[in-house]
SEMARRO-288377 format. One record per residue (C-alpha): x, y, z; chain; residue in three letters; residue number from 1. Coordinates in steps of 0.02 Angstrom, whole numbers. Layout:
N
<u X, v Y, w Z, chain A, resn ALA, resi NUM> .
...
//
This chain:
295
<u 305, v 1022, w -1059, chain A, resn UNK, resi 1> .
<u 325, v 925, w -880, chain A, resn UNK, resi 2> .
<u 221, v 763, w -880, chain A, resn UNK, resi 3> .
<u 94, v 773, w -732, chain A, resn UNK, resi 4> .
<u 164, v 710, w -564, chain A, resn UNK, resi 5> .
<u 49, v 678, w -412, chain A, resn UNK, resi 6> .
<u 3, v 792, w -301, chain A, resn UNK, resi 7> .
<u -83, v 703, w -169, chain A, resn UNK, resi 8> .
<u -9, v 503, w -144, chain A, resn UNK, resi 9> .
<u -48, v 371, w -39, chain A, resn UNK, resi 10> .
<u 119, v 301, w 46, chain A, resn UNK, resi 11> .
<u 49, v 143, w 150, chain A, resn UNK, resi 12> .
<u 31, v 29, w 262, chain A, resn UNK, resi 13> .
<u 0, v -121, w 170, chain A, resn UNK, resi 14> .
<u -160, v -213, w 212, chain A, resn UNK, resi 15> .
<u -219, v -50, w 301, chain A, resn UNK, resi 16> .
<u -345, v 18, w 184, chain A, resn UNK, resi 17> .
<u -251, v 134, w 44, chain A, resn UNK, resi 18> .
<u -336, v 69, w -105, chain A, resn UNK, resi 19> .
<u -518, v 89, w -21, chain A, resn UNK, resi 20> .
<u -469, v 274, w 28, chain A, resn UNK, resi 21> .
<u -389, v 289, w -138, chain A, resn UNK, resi 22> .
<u -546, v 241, w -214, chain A, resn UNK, resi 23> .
<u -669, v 356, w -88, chain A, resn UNK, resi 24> .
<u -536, v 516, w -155, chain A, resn UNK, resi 25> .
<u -548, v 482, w -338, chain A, resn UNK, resi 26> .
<u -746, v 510, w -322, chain A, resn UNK, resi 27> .
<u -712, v 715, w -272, chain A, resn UNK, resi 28> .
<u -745, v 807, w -412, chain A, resn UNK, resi 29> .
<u -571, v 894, w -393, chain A, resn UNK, resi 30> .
<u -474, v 758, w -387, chain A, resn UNK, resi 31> .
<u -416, v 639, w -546, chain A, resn UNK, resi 32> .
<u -366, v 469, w -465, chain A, resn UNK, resi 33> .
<u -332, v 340, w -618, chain A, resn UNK, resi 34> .
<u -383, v 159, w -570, chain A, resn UNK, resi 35> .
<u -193, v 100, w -629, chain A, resn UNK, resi 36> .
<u -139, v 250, w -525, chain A, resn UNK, resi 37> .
<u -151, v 161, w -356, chain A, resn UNK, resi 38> .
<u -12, v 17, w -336, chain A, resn UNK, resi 39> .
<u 93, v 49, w -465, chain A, resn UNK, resi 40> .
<u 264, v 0, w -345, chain A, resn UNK, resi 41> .
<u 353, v 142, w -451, chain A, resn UNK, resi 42> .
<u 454, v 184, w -275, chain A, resn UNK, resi 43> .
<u 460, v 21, w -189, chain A, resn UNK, resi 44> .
<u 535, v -83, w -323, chain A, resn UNK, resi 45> .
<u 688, v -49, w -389, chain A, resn UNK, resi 46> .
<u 646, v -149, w -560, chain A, resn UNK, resi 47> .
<u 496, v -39, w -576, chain A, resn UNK, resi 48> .
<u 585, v 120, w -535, chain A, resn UNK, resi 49> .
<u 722, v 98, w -657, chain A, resn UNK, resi 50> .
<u 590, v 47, w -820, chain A, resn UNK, resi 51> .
<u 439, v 109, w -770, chain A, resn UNK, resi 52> .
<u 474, v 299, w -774, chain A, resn UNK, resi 53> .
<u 376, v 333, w -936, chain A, resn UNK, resi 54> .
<u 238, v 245, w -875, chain A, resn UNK, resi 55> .
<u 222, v 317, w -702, chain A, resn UNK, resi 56> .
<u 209, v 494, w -771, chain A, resn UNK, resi 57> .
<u 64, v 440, w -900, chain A, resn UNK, resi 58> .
<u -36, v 378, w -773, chain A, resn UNK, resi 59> .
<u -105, v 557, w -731, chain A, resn UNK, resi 60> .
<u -90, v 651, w -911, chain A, resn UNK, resi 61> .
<u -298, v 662, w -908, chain A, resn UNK, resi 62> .
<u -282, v 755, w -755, chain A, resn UNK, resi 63> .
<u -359, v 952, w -784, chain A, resn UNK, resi 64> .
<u -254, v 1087, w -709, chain A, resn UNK, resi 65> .
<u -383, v 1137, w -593, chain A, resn UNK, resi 66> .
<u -394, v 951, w -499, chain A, resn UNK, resi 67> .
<u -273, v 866, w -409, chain A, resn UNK, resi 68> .
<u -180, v 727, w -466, chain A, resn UNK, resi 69> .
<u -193, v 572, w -341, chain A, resn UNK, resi 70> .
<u -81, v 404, w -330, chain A, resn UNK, resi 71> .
<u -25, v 277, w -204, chain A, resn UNK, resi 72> .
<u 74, v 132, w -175, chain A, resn UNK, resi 73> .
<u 47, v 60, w -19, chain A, resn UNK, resi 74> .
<u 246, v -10, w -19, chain A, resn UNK, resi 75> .
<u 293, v 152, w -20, chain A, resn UNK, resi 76> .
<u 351, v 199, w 138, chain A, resn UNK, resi 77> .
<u 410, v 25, w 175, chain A, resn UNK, resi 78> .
<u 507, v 13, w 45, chain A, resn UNK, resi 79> .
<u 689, v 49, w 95, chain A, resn UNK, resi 80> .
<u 732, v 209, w -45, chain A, resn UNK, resi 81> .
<u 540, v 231, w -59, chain A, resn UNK, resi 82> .
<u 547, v 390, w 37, chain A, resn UNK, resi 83> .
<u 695, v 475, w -42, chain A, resn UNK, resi 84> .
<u 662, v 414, w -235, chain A, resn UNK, resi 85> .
<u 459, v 515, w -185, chain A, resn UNK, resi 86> .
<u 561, v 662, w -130, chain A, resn UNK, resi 87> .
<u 660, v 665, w -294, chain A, resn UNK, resi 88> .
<u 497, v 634, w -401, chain A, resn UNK, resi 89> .
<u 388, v 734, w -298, chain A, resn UNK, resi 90> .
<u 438, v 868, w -196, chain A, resn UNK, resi 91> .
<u 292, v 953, w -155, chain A, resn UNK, resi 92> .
<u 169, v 809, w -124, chain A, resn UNK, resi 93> .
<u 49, v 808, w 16, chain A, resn UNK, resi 94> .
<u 95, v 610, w 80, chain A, resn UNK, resi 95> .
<u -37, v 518, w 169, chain A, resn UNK, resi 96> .
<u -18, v 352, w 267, chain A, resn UNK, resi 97> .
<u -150, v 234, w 353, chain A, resn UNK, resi 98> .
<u -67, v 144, w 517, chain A, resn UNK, resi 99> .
<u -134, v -10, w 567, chain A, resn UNK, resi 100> .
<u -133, v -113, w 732, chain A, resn UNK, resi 101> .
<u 27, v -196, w 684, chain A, resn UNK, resi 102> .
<u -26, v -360, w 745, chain A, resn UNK, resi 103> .
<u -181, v -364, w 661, chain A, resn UNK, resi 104> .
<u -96, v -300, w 504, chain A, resn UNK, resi 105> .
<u -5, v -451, w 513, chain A, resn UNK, resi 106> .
<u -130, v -581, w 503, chain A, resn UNK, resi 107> .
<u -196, v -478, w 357, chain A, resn UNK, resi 108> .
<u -33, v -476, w 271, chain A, resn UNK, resi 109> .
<u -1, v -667, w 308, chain A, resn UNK, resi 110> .
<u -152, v -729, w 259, chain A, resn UNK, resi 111> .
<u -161, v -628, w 95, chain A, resn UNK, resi 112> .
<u 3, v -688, w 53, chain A, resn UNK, resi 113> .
<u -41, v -880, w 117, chain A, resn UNK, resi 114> .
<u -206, v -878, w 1, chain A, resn UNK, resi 115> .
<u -130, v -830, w -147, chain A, resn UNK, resi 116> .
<u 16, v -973, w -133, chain A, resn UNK, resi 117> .
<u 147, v -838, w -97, chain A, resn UNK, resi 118> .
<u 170, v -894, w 78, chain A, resn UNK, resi 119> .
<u 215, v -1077, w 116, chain A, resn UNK, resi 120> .
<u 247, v -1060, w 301, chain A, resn UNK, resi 121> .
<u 114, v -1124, w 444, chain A, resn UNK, resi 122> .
<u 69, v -944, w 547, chain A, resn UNK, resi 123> .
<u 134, v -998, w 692, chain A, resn UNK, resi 124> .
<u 307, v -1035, w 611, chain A, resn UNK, resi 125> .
<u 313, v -873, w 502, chain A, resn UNK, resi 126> .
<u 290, v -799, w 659, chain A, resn UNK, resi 127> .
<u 436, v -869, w 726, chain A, resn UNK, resi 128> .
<u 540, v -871, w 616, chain A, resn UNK, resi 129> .
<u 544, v -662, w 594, chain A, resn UNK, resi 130> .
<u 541, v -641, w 757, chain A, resn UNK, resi 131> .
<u 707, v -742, w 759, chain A, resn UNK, resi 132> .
<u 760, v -653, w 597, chain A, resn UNK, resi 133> .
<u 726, v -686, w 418, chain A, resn UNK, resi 134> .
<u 835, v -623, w 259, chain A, resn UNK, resi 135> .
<u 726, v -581, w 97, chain A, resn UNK, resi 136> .
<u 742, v -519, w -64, chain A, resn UNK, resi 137> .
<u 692, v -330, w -85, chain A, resn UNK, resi 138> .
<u 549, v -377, w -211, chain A, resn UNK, resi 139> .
<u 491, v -542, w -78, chain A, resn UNK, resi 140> .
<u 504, v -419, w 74, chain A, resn UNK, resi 141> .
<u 365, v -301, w -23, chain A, resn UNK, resi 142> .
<u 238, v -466, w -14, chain A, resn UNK, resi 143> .
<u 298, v -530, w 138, chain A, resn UNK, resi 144> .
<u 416, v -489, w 279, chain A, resn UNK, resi 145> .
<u 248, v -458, w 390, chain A, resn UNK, resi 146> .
<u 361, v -394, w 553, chain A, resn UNK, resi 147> .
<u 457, v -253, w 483, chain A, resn UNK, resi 148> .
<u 283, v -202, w 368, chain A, resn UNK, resi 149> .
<u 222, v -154, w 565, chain A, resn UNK, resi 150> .
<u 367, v -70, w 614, chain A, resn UNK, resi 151> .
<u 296, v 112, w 569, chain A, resn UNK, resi 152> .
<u 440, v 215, w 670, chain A, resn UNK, resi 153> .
<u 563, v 177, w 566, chain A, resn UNK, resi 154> .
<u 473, v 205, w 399, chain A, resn UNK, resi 155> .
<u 388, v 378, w 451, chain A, resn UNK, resi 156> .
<u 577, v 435, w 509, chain A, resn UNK, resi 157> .
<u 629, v 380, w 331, chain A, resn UNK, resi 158> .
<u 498, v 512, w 276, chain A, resn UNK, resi 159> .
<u 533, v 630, w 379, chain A, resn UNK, resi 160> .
<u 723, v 624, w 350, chain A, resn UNK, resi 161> .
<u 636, v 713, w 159, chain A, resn UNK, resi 162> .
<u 473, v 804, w 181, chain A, resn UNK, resi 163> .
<u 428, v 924, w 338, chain A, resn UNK, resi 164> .
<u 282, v 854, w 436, chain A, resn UNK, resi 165> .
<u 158, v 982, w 347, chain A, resn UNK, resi 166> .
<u 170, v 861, w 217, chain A, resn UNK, resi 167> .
<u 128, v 701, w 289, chain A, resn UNK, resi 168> .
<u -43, v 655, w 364, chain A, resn UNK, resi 169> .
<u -60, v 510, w 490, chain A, resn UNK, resi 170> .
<u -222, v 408, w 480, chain A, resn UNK, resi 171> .
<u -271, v 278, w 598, chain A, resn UNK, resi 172> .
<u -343, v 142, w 518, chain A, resn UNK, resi 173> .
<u -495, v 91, w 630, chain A, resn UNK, resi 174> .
<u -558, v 281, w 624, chain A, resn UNK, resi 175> .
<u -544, v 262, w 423, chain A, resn UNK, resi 176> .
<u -665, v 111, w 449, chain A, resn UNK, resi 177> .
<u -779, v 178, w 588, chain A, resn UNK, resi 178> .
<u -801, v 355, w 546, chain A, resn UNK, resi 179> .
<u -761, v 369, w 365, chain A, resn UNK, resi 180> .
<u -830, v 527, w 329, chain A, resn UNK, resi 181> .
<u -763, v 638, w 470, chain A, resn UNK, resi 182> .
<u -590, v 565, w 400, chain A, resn UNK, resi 183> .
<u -617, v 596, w 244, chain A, resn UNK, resi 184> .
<u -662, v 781, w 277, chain A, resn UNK, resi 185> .
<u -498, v 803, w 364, chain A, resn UNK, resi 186> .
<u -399, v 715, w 226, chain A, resn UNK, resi 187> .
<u -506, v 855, w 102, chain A, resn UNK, resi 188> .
<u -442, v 999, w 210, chain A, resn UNK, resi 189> .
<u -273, v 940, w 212, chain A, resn UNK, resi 190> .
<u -250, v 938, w 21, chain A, resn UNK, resi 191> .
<u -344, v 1080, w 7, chain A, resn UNK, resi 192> .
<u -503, v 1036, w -94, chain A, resn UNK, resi 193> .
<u -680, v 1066, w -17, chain A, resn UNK, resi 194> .
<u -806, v 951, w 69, chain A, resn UNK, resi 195> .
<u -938, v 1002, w -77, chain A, resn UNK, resi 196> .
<u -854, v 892, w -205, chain A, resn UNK, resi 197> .
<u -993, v 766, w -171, chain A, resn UNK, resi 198> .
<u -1017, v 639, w -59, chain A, resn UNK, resi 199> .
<u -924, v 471, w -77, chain A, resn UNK, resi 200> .
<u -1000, v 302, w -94, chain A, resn UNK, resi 201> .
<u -933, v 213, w 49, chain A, resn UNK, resi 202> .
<u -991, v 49, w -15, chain A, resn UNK, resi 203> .
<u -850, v 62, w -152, chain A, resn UNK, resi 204> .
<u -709, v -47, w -41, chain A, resn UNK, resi 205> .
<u -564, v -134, w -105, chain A, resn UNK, resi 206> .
<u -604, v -322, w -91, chain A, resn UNK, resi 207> .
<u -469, v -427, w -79, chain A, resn UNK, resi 208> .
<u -561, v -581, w 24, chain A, resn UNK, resi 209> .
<u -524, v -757, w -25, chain A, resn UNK, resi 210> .
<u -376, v -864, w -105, chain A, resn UNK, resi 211> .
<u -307, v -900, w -267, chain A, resn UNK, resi 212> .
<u -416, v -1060, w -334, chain A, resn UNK, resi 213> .
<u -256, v -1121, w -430, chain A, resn UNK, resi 214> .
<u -64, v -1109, w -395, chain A, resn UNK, resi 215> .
<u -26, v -1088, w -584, chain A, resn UNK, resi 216> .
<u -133, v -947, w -615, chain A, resn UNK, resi 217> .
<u -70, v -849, w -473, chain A, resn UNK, resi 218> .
<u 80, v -851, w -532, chain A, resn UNK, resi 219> .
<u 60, v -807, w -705, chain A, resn UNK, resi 220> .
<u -28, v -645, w -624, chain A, resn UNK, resi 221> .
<u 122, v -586, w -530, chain A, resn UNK, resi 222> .
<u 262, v -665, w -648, chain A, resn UNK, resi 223> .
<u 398, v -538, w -707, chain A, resn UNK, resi 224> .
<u 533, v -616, w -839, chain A, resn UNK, resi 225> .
<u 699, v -576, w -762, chain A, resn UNK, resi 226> .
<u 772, v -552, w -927, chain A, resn UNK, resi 227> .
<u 771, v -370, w -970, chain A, resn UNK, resi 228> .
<u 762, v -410, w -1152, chain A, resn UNK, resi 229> .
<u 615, v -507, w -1142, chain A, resn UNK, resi 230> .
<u 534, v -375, w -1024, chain A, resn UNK, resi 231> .
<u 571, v -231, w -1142, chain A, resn UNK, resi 232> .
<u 480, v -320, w -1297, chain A, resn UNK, resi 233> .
<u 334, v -390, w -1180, chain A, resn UNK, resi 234> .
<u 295, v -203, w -1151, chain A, resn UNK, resi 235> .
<u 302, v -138, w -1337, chain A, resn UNK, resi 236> .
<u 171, v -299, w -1357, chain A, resn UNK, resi 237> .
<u 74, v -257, w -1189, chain A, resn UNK, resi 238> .
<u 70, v -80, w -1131, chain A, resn UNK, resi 239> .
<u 59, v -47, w -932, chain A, resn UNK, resi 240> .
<u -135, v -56, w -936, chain A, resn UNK, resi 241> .
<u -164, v -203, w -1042, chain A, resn UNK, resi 242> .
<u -61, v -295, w -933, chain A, resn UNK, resi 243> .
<u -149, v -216, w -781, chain A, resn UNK, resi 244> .
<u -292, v -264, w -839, chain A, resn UNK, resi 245> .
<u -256, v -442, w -887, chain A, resn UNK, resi 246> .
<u -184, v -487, w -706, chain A, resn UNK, resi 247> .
<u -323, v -410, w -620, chain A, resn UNK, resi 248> .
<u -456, v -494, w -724, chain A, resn UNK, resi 249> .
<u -353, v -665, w -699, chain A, resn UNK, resi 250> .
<u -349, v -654, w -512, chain A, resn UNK, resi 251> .
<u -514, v -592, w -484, chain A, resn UNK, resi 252> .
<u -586, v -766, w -614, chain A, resn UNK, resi 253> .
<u -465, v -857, w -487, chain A, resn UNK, resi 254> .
<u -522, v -808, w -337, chain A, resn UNK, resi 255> .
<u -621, v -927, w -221, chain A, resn UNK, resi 256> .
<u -654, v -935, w -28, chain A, resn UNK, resi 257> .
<u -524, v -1009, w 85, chain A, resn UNK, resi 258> .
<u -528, v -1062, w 261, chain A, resn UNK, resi 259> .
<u -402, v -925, w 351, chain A, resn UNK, resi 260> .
<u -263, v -981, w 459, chain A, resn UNK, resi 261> .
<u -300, v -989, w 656, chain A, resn UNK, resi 262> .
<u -230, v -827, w 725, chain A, resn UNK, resi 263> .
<u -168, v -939, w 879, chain A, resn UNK, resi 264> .
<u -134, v -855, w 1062, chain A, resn UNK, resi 265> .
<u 60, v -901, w 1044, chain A, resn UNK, resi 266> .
<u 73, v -795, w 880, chain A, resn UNK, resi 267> .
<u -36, v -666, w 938, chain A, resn UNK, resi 268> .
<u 97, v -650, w 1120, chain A, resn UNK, resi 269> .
<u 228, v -652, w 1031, chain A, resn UNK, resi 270> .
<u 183, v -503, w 901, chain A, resn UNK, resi 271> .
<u 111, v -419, w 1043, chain A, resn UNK, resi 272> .
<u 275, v -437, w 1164, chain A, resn UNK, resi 273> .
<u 373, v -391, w 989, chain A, resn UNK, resi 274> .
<u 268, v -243, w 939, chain A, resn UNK, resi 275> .
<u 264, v -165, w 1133, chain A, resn UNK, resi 276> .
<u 394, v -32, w 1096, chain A, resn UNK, resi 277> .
<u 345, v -15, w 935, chain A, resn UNK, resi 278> .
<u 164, v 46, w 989, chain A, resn UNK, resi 279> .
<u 254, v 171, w 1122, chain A, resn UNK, resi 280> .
<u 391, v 244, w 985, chain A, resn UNK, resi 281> .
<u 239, v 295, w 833, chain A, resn UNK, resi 282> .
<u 125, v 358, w 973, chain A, resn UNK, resi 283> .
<u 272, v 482, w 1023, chain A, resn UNK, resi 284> .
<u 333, v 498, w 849, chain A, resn UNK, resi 285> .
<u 139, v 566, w 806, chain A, resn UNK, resi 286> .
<u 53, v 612, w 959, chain A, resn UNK, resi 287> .
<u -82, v 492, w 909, chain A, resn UNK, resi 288> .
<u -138, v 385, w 1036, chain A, resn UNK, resi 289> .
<u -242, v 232, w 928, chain A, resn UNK, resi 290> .
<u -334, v 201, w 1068, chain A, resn UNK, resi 291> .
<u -407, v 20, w 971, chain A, resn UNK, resi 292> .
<u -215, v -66, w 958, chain A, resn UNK, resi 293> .
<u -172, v -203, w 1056, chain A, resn UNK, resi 294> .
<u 14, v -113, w 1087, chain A, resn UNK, resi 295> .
//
């Protein structure tokens, strides 16, 4: 018997709100949406994608036939194979992604990655330095590489290049956040489940405020051995969700409130002279006009 795949999953943008909507979607009565569902970088990481095959298909084996299965990875589009290793999973899935004012998404990405001790660089000079170019590795580039996570065109071609448009919606992030329900009633009729599934609480949002309170411990949360021995025995010791469950435990007892980094008018000009083509190509790409962006 075929293990469950998803039928409804969450592509991206990072920092733009997938796990929150994730969240509101599990709540339909209809849909099955496992907590270790969301994030698992099963597309976006080629380490993941090559070992983590068995795992990815467990993650929806409670789902009923009558619901439909949900799952994410907000990478996923980004990700440069994301889009074509989806297609060869998942045919027939109904893709959703969440676009973000690019600039904005930026300073969310940045300072994410600066609280947690990923990112070393001033904002100013991270800034910069992309705009100037910057090389990283693919699995580095998933946590940072903050200009090309904006560059939506290019990912939503890489989509497109797989699935027909009928099965890909396009959600602009500031109407997820101010009218939450008349999105989510859209997102219902696109994957084909009815508004009567109960009403969502809203207040359930993905809260990823504040810093890493120590260096050490937030990197024990996102280390990976890079010895394929060592990470084939550490998951016969720790299945998927024990380990899931230890790093989120660990980061959320090492989180504490951090000062954010001053989004300063020369950063915020430069994104905004960078992104100004950008924000013309996705509006024709879409024909959506998010009338909020700064580009």
């Amino acid at each position: 018997m075929d293990k469950r795949k998803p039928d409804v999953y969450i592509v991206g943008s990072q920092k733009s709100g997938t796990t929150t909507l994730y969240d509101w979607l599990a709540q339909h009565s209809d849909i099955y949406g496992d907590e270790l569902a969301k994030d698992f970088n099963f597309f976006s990481d080629s380490h993941t994608y090559n070992e983590g095959r068995d795992v990815f298909l467990d993650l929806n084996k409670k789902a009923s036939e009558s619901s439909l299965a949900l799952g994410g990875d907000a990478n996923a589009m980004f990700a440069e194979r994301g889009p074509e290793r989806m297609y060869e999973m998942m045919p027939d899935a109904k893709l959703i992604a969440i676009l973000r004012d690019p600039v904005k998404r930026y300073y969310s990405a940045y300072t994410h990655a600066a609280e947690r001790f990923i990112e070393k660089r001033s904002f100013n000079k991270a800034v910069r330095e992309e705009i100037e170019g910057c090389n990283y590795s693919e699995r580095d580039s998933l946590y940072c590489d903050y200009l090309s996570h904006g560059e939506y065109t290019h990912q939503i071609k890489k989509i497109l290049k797989f699935y027909p448009e009928s099965q890909l919606m396009i959600l602009d992030f500031d109407d997820l956040v101010n009218q939450p329900l008349e999105v989510l009633k859209d997102v219902y009729r696109y994957i084909g489940v009815d508004d009567h599934g109960g009403v969502p609480n809203l207040a359930v949002k993905n809260n990823t405020k504040g810093g890493a309170r120590f260096k050490i411990l937030s990197d024990i949360a996102r280390y990976r051995p890079s010895s394929y021995f060592v990470r084939a025995v550490g998951k016969k010791i720790l299945p998927y969700n024990l380990r899931t469950s230890f790093r989120r435990r660990l980061e959320e007892a090492n989180r504490v409130q951090k000062e954010k980094a001053e989004f300063d008018n020369e950063s915020r000009q430069l994104l905004i002279e960078h992104y100004k083509n950008e924000g013309v190509e996705i509006r024709k790409l879409t024909g959506k006009n998010f009338k909020s962006w700064s580009v």
